[in-house]
Structure formats: C-alpha cells, structure tokens
MDAnalysis code that builds the backbone (N, CA, C; Angstrom):
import MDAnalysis as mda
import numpy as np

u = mda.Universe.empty(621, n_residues=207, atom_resindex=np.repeat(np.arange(207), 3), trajectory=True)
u.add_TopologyAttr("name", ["N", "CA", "C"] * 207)
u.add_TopologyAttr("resid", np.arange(1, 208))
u.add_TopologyAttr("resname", ["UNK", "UNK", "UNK", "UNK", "UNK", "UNK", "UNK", "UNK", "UNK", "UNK", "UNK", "UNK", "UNK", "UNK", "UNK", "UNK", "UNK", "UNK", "UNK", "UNK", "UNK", "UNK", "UNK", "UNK", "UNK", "UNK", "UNK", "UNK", "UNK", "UNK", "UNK", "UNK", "UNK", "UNK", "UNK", "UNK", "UNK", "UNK", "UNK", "UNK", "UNK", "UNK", "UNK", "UNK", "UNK", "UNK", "UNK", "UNK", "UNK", "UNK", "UNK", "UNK", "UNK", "UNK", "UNK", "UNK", "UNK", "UNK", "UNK", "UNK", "UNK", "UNK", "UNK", "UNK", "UNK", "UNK", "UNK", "UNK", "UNK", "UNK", "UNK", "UNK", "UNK", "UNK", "UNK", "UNK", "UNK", "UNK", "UNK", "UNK", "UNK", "UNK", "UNK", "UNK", "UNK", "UNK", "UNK", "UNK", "UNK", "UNK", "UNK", "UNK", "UNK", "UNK", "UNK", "UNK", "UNK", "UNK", "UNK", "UNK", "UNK", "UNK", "UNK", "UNK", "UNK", "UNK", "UNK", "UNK", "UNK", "UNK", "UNK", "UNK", "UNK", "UNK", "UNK", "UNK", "UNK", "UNK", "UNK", "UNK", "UNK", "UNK", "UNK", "UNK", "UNK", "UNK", "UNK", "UNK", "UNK", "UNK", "UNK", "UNK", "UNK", "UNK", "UNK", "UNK", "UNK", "UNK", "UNK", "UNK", "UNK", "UNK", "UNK", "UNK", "UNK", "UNK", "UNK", "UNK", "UNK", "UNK", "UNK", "UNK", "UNK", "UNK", "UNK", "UNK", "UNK", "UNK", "UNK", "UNK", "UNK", "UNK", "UNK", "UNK", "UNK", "UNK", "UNK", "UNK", "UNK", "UNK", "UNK", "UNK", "UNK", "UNK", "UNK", "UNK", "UNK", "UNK", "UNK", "UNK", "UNK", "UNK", "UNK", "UNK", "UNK", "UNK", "UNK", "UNK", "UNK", "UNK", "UNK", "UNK", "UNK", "UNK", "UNK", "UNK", "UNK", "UNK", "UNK", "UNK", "UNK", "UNK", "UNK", "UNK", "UNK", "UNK", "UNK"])
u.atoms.positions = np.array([
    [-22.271, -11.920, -14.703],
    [-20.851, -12.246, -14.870],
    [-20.490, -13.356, -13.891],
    [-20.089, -14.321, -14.624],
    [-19.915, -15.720, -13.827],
    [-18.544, -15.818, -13.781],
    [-18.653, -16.552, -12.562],
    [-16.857, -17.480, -12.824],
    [-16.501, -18.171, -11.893],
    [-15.558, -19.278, -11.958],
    [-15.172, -20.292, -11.452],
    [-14.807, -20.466, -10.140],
    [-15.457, -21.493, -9.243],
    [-15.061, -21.195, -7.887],
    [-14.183, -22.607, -7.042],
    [-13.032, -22.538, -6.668],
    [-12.309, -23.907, -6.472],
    [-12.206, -23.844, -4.833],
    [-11.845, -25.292, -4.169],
    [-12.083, -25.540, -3.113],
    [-10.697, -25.250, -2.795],
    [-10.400, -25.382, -1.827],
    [-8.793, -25.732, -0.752],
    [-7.885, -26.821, -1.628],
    [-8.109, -27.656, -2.594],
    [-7.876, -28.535, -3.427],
    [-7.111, -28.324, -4.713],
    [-8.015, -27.124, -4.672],
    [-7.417, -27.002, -6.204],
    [-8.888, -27.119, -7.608],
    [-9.962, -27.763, -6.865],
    [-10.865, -29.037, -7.541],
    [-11.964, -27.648, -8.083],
    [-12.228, -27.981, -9.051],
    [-13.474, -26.645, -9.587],
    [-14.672, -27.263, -8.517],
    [-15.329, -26.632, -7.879],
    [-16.668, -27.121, -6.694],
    [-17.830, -25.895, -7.411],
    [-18.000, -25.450, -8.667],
    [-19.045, -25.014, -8.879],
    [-18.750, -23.138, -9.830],
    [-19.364, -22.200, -9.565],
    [-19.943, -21.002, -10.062],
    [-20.056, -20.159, -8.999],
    [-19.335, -19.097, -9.428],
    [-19.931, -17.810, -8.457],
    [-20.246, -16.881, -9.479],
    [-21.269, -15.723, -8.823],
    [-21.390, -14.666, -9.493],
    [-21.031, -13.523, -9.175],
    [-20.686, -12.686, -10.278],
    [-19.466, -11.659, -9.971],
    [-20.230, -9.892, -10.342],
    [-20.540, -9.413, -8.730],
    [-21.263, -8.283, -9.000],
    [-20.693, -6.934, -10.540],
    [-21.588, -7.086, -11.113],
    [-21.164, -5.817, -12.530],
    [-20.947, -4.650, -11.853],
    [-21.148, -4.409, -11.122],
    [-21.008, -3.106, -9.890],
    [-19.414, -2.791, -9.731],
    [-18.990, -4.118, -9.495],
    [-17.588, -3.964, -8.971],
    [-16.797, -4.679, -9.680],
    [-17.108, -5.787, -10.537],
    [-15.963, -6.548, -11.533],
    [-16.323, -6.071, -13.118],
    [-17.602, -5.035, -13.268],
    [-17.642, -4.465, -15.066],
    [-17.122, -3.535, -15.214],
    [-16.130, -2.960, -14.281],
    [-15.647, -1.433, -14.937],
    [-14.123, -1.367, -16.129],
    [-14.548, -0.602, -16.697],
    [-13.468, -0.496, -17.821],
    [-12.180, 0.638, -17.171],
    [-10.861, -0.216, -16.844],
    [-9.967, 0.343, -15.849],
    [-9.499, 1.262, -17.163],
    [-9.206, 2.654, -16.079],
    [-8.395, 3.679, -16.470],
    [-7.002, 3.777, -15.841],
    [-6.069, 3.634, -17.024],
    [-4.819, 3.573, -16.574],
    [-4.336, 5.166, -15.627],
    [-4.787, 6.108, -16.193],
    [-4.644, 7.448, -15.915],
    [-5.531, 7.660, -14.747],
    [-6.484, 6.988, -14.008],
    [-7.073, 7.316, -13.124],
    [-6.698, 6.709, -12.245],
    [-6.229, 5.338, -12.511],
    [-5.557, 4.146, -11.233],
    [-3.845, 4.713, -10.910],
    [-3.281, 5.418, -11.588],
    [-2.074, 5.992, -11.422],
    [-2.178, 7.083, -10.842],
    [-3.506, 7.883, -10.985],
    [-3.688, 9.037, -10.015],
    [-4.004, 8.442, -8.578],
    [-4.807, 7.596, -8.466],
    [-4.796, 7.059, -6.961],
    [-3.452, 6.667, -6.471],
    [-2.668, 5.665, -6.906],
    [-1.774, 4.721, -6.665],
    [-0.867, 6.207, -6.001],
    [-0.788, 7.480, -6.864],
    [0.275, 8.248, -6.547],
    [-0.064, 8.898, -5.519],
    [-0.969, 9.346, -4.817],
    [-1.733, 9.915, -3.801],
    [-1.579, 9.009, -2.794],
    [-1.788, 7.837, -2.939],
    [-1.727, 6.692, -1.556],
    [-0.740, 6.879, -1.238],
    [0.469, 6.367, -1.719],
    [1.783, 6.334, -1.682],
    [2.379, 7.280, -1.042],
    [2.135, 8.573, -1.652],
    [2.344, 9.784, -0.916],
    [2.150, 10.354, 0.461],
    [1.014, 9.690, 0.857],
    [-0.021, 9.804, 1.997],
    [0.603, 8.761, 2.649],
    [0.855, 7.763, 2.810],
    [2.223, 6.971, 3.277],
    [3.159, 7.332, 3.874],
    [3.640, 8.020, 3.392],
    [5.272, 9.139, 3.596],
    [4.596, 9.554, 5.672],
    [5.773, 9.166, 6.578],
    [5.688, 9.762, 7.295],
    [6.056, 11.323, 8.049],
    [6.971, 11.747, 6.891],
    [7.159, 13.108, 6.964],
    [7.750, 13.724, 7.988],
    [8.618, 12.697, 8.918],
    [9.301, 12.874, 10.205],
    [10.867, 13.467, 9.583],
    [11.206, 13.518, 8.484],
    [12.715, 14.435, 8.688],
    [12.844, 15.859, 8.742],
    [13.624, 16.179, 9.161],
    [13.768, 17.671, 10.135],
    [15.063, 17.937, 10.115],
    [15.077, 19.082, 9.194],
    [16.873, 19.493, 9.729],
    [16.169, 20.751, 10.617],
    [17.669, 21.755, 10.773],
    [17.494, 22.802, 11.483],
    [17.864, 24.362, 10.602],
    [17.121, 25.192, 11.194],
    [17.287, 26.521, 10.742],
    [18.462, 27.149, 11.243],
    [18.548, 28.264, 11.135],
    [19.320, 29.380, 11.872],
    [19.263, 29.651, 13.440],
    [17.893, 29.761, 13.693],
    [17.918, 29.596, 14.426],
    [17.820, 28.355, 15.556],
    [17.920, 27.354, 15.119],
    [17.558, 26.187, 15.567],
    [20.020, 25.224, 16.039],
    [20.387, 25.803, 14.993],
    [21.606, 25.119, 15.321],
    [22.358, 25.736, 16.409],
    [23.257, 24.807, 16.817],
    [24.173, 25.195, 18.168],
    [24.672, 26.175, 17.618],
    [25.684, 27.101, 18.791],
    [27.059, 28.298, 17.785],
    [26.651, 28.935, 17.662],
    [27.653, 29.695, 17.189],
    [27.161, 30.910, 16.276],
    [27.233, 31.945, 16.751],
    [27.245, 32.071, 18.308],
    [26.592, 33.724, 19.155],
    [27.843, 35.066, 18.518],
    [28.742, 34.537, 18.405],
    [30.251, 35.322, 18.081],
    [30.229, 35.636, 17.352],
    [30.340, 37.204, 16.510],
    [30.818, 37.158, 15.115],
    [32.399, 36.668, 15.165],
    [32.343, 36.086, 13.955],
    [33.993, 35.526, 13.871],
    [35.124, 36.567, 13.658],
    [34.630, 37.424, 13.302],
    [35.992, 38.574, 12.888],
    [34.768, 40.071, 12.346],
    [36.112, 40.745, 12.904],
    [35.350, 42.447, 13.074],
    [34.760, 42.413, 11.185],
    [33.908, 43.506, 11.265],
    [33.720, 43.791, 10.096],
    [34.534, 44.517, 8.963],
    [35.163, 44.863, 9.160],
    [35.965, 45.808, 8.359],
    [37.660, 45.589, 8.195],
    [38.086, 45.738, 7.567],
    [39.910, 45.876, 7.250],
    [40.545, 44.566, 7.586],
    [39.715, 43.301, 7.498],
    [40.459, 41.867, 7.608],
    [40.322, 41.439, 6.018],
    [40.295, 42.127, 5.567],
    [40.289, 41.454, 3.968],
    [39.615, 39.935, 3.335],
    [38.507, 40.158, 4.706],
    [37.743, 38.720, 4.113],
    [36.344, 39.462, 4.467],
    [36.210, 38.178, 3.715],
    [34.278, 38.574, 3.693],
    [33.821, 38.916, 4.626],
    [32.528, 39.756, 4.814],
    [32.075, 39.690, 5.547],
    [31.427, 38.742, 6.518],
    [31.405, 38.294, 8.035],
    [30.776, 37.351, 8.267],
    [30.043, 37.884, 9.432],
    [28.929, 36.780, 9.934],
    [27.775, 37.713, 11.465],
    [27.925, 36.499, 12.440],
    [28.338, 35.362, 11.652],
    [27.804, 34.070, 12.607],
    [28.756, 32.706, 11.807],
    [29.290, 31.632, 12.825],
    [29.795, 30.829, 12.029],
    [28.914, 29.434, 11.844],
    [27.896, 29.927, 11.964],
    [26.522, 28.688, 11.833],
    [25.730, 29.244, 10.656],
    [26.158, 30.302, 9.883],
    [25.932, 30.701, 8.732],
    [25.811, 29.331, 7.897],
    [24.507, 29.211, 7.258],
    [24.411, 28.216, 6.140],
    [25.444, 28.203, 4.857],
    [26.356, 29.158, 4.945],
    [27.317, 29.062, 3.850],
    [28.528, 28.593, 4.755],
    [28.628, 28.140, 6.174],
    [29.190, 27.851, 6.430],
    [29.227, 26.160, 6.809],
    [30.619, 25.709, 6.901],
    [30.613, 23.968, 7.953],
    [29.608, 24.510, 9.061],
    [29.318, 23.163, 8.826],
    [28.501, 22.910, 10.443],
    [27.027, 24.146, 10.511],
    [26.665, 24.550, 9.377],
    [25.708, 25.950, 9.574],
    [24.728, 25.080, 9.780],
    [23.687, 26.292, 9.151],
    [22.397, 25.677, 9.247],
    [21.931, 25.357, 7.713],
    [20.638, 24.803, 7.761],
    [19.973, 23.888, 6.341],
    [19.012, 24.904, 5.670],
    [19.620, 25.478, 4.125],
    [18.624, 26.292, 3.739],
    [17.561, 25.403, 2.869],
    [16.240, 26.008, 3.340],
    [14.979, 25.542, 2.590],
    [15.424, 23.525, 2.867],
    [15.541, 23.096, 4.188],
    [15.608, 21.514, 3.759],
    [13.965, 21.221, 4.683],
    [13.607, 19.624, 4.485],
    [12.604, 19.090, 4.760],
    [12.439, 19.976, 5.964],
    [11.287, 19.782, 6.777],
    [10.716, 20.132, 8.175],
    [9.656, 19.247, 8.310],
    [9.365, 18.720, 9.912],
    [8.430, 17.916, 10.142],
    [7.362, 18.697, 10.030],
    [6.096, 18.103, 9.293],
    [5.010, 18.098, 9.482],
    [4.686, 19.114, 8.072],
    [5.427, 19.280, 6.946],
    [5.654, 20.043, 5.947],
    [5.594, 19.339, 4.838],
    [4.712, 18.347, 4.842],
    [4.485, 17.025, 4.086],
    [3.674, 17.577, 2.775],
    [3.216, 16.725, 1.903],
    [2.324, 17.328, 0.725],
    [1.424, 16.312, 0.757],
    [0.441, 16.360, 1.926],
    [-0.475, 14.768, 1.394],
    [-1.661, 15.123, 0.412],
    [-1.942, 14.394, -0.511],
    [-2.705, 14.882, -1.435],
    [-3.777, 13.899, -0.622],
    [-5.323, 15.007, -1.546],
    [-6.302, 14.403, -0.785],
    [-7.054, 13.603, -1.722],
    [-7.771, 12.603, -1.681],
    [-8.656, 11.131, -2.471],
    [-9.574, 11.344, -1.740],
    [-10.847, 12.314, -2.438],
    [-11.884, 11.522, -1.569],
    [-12.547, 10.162, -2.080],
    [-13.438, 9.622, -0.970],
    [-13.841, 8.280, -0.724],
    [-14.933, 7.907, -2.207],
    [-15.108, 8.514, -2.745],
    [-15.746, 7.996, -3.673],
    [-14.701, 8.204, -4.752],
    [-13.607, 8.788, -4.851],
    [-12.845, 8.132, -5.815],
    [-12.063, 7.303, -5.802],
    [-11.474, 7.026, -4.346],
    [-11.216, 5.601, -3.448],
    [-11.969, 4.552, -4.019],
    [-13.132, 4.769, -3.832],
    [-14.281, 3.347, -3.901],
    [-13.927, 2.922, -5.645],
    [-14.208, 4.161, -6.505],
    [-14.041, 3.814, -7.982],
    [-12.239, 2.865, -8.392],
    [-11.448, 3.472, -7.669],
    [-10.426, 2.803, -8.081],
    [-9.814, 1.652, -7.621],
    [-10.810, 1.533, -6.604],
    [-11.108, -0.284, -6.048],
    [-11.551, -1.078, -7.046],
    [-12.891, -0.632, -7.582],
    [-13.655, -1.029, -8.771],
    [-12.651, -1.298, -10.248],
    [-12.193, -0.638, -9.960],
    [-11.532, -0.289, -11.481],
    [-10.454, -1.570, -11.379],
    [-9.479, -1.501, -10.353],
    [-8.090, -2.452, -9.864],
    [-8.856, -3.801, -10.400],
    [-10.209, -3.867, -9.087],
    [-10.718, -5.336, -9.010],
    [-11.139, -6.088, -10.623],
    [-11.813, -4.789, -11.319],
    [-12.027, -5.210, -12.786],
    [-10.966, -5.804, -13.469],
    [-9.672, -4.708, -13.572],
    [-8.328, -5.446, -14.172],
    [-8.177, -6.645, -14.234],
    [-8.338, -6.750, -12.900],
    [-7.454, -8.687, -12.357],
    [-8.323, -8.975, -12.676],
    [-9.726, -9.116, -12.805],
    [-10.870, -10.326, -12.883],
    [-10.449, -10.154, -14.862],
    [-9.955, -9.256, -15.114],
    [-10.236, -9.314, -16.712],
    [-8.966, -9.926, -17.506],
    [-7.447, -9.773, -16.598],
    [-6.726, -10.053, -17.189],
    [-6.235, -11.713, -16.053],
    [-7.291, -12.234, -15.825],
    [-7.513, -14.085, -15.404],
    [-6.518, -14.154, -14.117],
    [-6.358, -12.514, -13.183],
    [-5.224, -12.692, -11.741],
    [-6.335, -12.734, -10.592],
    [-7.363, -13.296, -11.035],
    [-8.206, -13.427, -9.086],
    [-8.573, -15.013, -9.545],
    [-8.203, -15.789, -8.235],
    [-8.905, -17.058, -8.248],
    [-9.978, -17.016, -6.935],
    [-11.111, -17.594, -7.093],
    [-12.112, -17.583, -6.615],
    [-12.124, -19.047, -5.528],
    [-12.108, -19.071, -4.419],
    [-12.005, -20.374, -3.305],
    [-13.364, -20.349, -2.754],
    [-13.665, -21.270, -2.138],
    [-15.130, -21.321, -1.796],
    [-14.270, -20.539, 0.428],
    [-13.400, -21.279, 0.811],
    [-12.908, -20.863, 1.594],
    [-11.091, -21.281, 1.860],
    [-10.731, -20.997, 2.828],
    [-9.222, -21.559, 3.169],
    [-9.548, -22.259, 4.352],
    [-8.933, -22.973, 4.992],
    [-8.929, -23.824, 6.439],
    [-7.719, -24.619, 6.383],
    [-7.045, -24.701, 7.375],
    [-5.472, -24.811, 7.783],
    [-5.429, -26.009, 8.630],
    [-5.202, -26.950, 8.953],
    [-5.488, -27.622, 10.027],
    [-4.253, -27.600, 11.016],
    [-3.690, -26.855, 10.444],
    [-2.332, -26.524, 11.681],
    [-1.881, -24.661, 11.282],
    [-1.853, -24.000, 11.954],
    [-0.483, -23.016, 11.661],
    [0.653, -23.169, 10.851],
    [0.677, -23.851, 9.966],
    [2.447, -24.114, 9.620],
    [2.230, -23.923, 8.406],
    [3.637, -22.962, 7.681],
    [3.839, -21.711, 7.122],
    [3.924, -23.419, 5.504],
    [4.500, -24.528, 5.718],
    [3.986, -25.326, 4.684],
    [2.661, -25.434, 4.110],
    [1.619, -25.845, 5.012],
    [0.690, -26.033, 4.906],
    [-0.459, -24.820, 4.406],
    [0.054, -23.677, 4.570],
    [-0.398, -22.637, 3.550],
    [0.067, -22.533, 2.086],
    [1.173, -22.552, 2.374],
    [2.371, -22.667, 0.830],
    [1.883, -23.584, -0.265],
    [1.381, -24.850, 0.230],
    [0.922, -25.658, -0.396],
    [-0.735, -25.475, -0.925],
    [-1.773, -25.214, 0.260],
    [-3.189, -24.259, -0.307],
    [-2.289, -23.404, -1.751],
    [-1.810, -22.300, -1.003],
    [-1.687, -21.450, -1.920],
    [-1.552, -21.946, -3.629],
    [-0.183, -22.997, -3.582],
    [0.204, -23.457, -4.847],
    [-0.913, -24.269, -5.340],
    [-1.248, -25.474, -4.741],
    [-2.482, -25.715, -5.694],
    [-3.780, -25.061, -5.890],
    [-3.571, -23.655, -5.551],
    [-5.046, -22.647, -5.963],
    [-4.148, -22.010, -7.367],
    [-2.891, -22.327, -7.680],
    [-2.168, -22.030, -8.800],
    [-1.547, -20.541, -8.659],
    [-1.100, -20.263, -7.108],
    [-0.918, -18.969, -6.933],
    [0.408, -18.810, -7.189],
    [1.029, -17.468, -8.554],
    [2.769, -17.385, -7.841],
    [2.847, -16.119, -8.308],
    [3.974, -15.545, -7.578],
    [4.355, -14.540, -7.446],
    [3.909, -13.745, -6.060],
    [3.416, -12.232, -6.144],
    [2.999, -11.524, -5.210],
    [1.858, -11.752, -5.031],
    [1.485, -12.760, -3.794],
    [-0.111, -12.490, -3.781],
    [-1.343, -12.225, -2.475],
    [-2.566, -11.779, -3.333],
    [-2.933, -11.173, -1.654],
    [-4.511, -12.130, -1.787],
    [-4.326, -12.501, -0.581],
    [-5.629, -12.922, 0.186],
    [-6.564, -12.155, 0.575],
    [-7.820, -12.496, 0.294],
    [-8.836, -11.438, 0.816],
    [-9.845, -12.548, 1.158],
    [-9.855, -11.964, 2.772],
    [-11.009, -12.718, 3.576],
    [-11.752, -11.824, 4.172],
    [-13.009, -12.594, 4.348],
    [-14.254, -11.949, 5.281],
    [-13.754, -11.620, 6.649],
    [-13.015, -12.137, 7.630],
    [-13.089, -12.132, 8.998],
    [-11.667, -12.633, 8.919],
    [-11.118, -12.063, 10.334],
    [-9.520, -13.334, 10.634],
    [-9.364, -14.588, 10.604],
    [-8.854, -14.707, 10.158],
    [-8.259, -16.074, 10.509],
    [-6.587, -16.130, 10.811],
    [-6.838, -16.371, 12.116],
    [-5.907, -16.534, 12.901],
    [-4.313, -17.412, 12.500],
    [-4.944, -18.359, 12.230],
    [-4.439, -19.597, 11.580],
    [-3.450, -19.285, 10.382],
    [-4.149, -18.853, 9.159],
    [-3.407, -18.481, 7.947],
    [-2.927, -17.255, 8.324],
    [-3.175, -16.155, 9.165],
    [-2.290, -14.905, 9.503],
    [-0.381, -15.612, 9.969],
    [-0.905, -16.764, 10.666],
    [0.076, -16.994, 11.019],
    [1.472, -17.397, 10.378],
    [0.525, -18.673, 9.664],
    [1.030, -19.448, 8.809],
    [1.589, -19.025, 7.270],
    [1.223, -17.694, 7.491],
    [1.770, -17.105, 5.994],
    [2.736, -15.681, 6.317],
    [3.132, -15.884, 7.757],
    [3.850, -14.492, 8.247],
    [5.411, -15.345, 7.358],
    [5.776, -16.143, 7.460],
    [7.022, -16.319, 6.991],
    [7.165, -16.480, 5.478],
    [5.882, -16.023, 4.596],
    [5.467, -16.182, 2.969],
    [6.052, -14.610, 2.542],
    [7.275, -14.481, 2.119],
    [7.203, -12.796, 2.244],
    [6.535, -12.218, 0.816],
    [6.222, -13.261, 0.219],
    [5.555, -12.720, -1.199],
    [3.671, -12.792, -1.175],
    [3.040, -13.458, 0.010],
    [1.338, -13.477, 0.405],
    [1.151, -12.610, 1.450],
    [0.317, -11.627, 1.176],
    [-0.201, -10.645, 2.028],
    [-1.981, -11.345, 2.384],
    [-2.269, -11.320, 3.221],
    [-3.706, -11.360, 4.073],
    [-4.058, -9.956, 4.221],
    [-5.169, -10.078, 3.699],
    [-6.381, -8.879, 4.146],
    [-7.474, -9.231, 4.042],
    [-8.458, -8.471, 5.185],
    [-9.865, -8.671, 5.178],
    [-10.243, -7.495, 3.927],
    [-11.843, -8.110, 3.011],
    [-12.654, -7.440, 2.331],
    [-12.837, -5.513, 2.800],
    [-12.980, -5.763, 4.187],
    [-12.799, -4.251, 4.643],
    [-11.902, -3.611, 4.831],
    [-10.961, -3.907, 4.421],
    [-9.649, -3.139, 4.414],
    [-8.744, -2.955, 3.138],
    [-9.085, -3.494, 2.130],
    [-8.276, -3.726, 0.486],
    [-8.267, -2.087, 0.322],
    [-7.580, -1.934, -1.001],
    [-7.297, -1.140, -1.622],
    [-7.184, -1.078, -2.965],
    [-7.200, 0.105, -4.287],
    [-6.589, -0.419, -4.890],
    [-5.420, -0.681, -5.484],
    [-4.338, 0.015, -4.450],
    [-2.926, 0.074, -4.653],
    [-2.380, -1.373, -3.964],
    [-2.950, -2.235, -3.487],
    [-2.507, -3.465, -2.784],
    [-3.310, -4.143, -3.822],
    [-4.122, -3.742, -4.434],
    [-4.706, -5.079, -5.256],
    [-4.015, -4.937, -6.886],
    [-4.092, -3.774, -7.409],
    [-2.945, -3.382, -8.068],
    [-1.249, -4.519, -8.249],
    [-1.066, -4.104, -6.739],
    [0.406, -4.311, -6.493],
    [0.767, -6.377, -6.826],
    [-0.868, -6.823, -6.135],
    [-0.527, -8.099, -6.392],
    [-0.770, -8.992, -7.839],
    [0.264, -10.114, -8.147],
    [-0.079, -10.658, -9.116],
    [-0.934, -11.165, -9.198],
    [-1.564, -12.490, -8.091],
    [-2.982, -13.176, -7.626],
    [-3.584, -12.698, -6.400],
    [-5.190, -12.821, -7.018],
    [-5.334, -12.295, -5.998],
    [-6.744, -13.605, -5.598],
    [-6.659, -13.937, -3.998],
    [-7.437, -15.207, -3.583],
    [-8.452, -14.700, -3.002],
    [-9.861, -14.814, -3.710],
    [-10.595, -14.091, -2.994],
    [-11.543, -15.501, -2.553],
    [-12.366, -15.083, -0.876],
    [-12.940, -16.226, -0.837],
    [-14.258, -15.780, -0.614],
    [-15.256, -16.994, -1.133],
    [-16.686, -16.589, -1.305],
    [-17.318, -15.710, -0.182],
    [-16.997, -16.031, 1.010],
    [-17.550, -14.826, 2.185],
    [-16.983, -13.678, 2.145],
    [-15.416, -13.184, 1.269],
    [-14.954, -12.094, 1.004],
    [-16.033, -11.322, -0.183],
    [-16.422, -12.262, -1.008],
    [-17.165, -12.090, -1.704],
    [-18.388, -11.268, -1.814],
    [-18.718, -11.814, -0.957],
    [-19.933, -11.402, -0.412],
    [-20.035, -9.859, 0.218],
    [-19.172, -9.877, 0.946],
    [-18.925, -8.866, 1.839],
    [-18.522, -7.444, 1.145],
    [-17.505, -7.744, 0.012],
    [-16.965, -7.074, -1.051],
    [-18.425, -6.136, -1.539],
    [-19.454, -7.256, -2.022],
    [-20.664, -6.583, -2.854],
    [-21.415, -5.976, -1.846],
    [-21.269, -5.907, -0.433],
    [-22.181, -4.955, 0.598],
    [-20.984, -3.522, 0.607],
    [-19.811, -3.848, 0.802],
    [-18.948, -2.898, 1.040],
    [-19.110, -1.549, -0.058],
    [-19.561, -2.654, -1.346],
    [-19.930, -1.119, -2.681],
    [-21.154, -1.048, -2.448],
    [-22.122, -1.435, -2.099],
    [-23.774, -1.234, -2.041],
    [-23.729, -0.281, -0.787],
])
C-alpha cells in the first residue's frame, strides 16, 4: 500500500509505503465508538463532591418537640428535605465509573482510526516539517500549502520545539509525537500530517 509523500512545499518528492498492519484495517463504526466512549469517560476528573448528612453544618437541634405542634415531624434542620440540608444520592469524589480498554484493544482502534483517514484521503504524508523561525505564520503557511483545513493533528517522531511553539496560537493544529496518538485524537481530527520519521516509528510502535 503506497502513497504520496510531499515536502514542506507542498511539491510531491516521491512514495511512501504504508504498513497493511496498521493502514488495511476495515474500521468498525461500533468498535471505534466503544473506544472513543471509554476514553472520554476516563477523562472525567471526578472531583465533584457534595455533602451527606453527616457531612453538612447544623442541624444538632431538633427544631420542634415531637408531638402536639401540628407539623410534621422533624429530627434535624439539615434534613435533605430541608433548605440548606444535605445532598441525597449526589456525585462523591472518587465515585467515578472509569471503564476499562485494555491495550490491545487500544492498539486495534488506533489501527482502525488510522485506516479511516488513510481511506477516506484525511492523512497527508510530509517527508518532514522545519520552521526557520518560531512564528505562529510561518507554520500556518507549512500547514496550508500541505492543503491542511480544519482540525488538524501533527504527528511527529521526536519534539520539535520550534513548531510546538509556533502552532500554540493555531487553536485548530494539535502536535503529537507517534508515541503518544490515539484513536480518539486521530478520530477527532480532519487532517492528519504525518511525517516520514513518524512513520516509521508508527510501524515499530504496532510491531
């Protein structure tokens, strides 16, 4: 499986080949939506917290005797049926639902994402990027003549310092190294710029 590989230019500079390992799989919509929903989830930091009964201020007093006041009964005015009570059944920290992905169905729905885009013509192939300044133009412009628009993510072998920089003010290009993708970020983007040493690295990362 071949396909087209362009310079910093824009300019076709030749052929790459595209491991069947990781760009032949036939994507499952029902299996990439089971990941996507699990990541997402697993995301969630799960820090809100109300309080119980025992947890709110008040309360030590019963408000009125039990008997012959012609109102309800009451024990406490931090009663959850009361203002100001306490929270029945609400969130609690650390009471999260993270669902679990193991790593080999991780790895498959990498496979699966990466297939999509290579099938429906959203990965362009660069031999590399190189910046000769930091400045958030001078990426903008790479980017557009690699024919990139919309949401898109970079995938490189190693940092680069340079385009991290220069694309912090791009709020629609995300940077990532080969060892860190996903397939809910590759999913998420419209283009995706992969460069030949990502490449590379990509086909050790599934081997």
């Amino acid at each position: 499986m071949d396909a087209k590989i362009l310079d910093s230019e824009g300019k076709e500079a030749g052929q790459v080949s595209l491991p069947e390992g990781l760009f032949g799989h036939k994507p499952s919509r029902r299996f990439l939506h089971e990941f996507v929903t699990a990541y997402l989830a697993n995301q969630r930091a799960w820090t809100a917290n109300t309080k119980g009964r025992s947890e709110v201020s008040g309360g030590g007093r019963k408000p009125w005797k039990q008997k012959h006041t012609g109102r309800a009964r009451a024990g406490s005015t931090r009663s959850p049926l009361w203002r100001h009570g306490a929270i029945i059944h609400g969130p609690r920290v650390g009471r999260g639902s993270r669902l679990d992905m193991p790593r080999q169905k991780a790895r498959l729905a990498l496979a699966q994402a990466l297939s999509a885009r290579a099938q429906d013509g959203g990965i362009v192939w660069v031999k590399d990027i190189v910046l000769a300044e930091p400045k958030t133009r001078l990426a903008a412009a790479v980017l557009s003549r690699l024919g990139c628009r919309g949401r898109t993510l970079v995938v490189l072998d190693a940092p680069n310092p340079a385009l991290a920089r220069a694309s912090r003010n791009l709020p629609s290009v995300l940077v990532r190294l080969a060892s860190d993708i996903n397939a809910y970020e590759v999913l998420r983007a419209r283009t995706l710029v992969i460069t030949q040493p990502a490449l590379v690295k990509l086909g050790a990362r599934w081997n």
